[in-house]
C-alpha positions as CSV (number, residue, x, y, z in Angstrom):
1,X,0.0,0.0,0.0
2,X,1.2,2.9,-0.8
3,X,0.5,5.9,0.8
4,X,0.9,9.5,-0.5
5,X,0.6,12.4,1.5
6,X,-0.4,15.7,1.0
7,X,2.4,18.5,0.2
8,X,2.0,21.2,2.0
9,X,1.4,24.1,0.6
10,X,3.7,27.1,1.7
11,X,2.7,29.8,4.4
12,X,4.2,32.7,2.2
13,X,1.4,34.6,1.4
14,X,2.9,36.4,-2.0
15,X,3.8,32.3,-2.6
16,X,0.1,31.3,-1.9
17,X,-2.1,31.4,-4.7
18,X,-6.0,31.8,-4.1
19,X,-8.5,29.6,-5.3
20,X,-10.8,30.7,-7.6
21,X,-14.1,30.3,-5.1
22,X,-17.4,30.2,-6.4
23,X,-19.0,33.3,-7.5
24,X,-21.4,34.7,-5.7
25,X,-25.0,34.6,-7.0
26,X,-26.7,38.1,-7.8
27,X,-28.7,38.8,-4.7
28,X,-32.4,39.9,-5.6
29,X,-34.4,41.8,-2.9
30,X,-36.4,39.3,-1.0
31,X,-40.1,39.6,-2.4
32,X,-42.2,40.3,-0.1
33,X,-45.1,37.3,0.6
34,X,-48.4,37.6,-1.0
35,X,-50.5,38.2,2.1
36,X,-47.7,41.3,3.5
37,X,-48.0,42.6,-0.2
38,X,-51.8,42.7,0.0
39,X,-51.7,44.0,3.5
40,X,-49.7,46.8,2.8
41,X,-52.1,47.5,-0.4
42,X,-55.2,47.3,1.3
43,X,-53.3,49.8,4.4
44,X,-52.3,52.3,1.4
45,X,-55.7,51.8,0.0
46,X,-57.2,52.7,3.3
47,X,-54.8,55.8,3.8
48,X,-56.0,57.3,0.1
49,X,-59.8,56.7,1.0
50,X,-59.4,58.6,3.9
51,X,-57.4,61.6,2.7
52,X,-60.0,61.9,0.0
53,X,-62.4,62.3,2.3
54,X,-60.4,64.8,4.4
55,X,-60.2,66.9,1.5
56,X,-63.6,66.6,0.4
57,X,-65.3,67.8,4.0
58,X,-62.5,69.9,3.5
59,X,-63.8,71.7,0.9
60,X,-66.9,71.5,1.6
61,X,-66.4,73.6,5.0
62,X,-64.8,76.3,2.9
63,X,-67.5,76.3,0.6
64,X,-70.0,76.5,3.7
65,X,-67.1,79.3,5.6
66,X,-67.1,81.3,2.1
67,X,-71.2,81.2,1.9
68,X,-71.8,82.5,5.3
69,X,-69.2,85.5,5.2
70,X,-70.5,86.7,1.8
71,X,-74.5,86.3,3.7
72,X,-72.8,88.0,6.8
73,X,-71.0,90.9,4.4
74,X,-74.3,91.6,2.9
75,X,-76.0,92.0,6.2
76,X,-73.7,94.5,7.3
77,X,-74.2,96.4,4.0
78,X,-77.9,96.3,4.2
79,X,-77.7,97.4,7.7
80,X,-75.8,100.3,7.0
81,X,-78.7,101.4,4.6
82,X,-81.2,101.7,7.1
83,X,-80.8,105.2,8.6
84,X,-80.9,106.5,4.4
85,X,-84.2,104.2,4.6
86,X,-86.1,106.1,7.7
87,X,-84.5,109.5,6.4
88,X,-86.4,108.2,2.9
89,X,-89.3,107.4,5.1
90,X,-89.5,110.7,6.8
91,X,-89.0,112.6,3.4
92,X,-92.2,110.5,1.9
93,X,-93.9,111.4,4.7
94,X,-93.5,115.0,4.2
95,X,-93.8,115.0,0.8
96,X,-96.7,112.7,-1.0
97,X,-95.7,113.4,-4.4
98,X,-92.5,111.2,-3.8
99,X,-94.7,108.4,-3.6
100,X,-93.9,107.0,-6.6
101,X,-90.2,107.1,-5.9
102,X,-90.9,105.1,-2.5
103,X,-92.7,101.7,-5.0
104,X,-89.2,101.8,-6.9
105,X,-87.1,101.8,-4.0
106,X,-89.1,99.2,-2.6
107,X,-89.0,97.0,-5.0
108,X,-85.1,97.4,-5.2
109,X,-85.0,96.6,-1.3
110,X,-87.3,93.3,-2.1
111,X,-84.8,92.2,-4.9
112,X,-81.7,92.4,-2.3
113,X,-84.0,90.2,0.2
114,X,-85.2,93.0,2.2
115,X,-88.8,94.1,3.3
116,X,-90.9,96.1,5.6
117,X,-92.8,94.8,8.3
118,X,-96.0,95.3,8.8
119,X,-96.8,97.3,11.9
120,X,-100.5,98.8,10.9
121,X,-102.3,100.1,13.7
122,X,-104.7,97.6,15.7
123,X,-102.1,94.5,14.8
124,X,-101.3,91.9,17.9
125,X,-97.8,93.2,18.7
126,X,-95.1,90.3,18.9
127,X,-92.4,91.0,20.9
128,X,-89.5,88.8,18.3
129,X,-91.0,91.1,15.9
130,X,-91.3,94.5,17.4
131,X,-90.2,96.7,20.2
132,X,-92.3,98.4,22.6
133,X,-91.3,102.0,23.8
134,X,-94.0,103.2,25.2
135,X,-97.9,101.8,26.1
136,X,-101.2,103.1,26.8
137,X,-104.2,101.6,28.6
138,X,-104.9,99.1,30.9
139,X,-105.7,95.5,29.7
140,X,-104.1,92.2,28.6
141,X,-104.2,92.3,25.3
142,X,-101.1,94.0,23.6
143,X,-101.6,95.7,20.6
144,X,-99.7,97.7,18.1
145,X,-100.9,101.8,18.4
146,X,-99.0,103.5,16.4
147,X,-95.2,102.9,14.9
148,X,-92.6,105.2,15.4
149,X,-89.9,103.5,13.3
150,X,-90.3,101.4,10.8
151,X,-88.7,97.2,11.0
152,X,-87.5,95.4,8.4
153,X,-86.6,91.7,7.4
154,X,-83.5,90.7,5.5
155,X,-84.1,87.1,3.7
156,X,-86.8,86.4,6.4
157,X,-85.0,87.1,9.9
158,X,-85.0,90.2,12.0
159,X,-82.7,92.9,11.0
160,X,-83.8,95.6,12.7
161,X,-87.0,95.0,15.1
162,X,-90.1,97.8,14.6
163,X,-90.4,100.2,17.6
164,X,-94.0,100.8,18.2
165,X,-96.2,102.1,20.6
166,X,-98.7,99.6,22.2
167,X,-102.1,99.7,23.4
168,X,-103.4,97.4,26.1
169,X,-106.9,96.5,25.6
């Protein structure tokens, strides 16, 4: 039997050749599994719904926001008008012949959404509608005497209330 041994190889390391090793395979991110992958899907899916919906009431409260400053602007503005209304008033009263001129305007102030009440002598006086300065009489039964400044309505609420003397019957 013959036995062979193994030369050693030298220590040197300039001597010591390297083995060509096997190459390394091309590593490819690990895929995720098909029930993570629909997970995460299903989250981002989620997430998107949501943010849509964000925006949307979103927008819709600016919409609502920008509605009720431009109502709450034209309030104002109306207001303002209502000293040059009982100045009109007064004037009309002092003059009949401007008569006409008072239908026009009228019918301007019903056009912006504004209108008279009606505060005719005789009428049951409401308190959310008018303002009592001064009464006369001694009864239960309120009712309107005589107005001494006219109310109005802008788009059916109370802008300014009547003032109106009362007569308790």
């Amino acid at each position: 039997m013959r036995r062979t041994t193994k030369q050693s190889q030298p220590t040197d390391p300039q001597t010591q050749q390297t083995q060509p090793t096997a190459e390394p395979q091309a590593t490819q991110p690990e895929a995720p599994k098909p029930d993570v992958r629909d997970a995460k899907i299903l989250e981002l899916t989620n997430d998107l719904q949501r943010t849509r919906a964000d925006f949307e009431n979103f927008r819709k409260n600016i919409e609502k926001d920008r509605e009720s400053v431009k109502k709450l602007s034209k309030y104002a503005t109306v207001q303002k008008f209502l000293p040059l209304l009982d100045d009109l008033e007064r004037a009309i009263a002092t003059y009949p012949e401007l008569a006409p001129l008072a239908k026009n305007f009228d019918k301007s102030l019903n056009n912006l959404g504004l209108t008279r009440m009606e505060t005719q002598p005789g009428t049951e006086f409401n308190p959310e509608l008018h303002e009592a300065v001064m009464s006369e009489g001694d009864g239960e039964k309120e009712t309107i005497a005589e107005t001494l400044r006219t109310g109005y309505l802008y788009e059916g609420e109370v802008l300014r209330p009547a003032m109106v003397k009362i007569k308790l019957v």
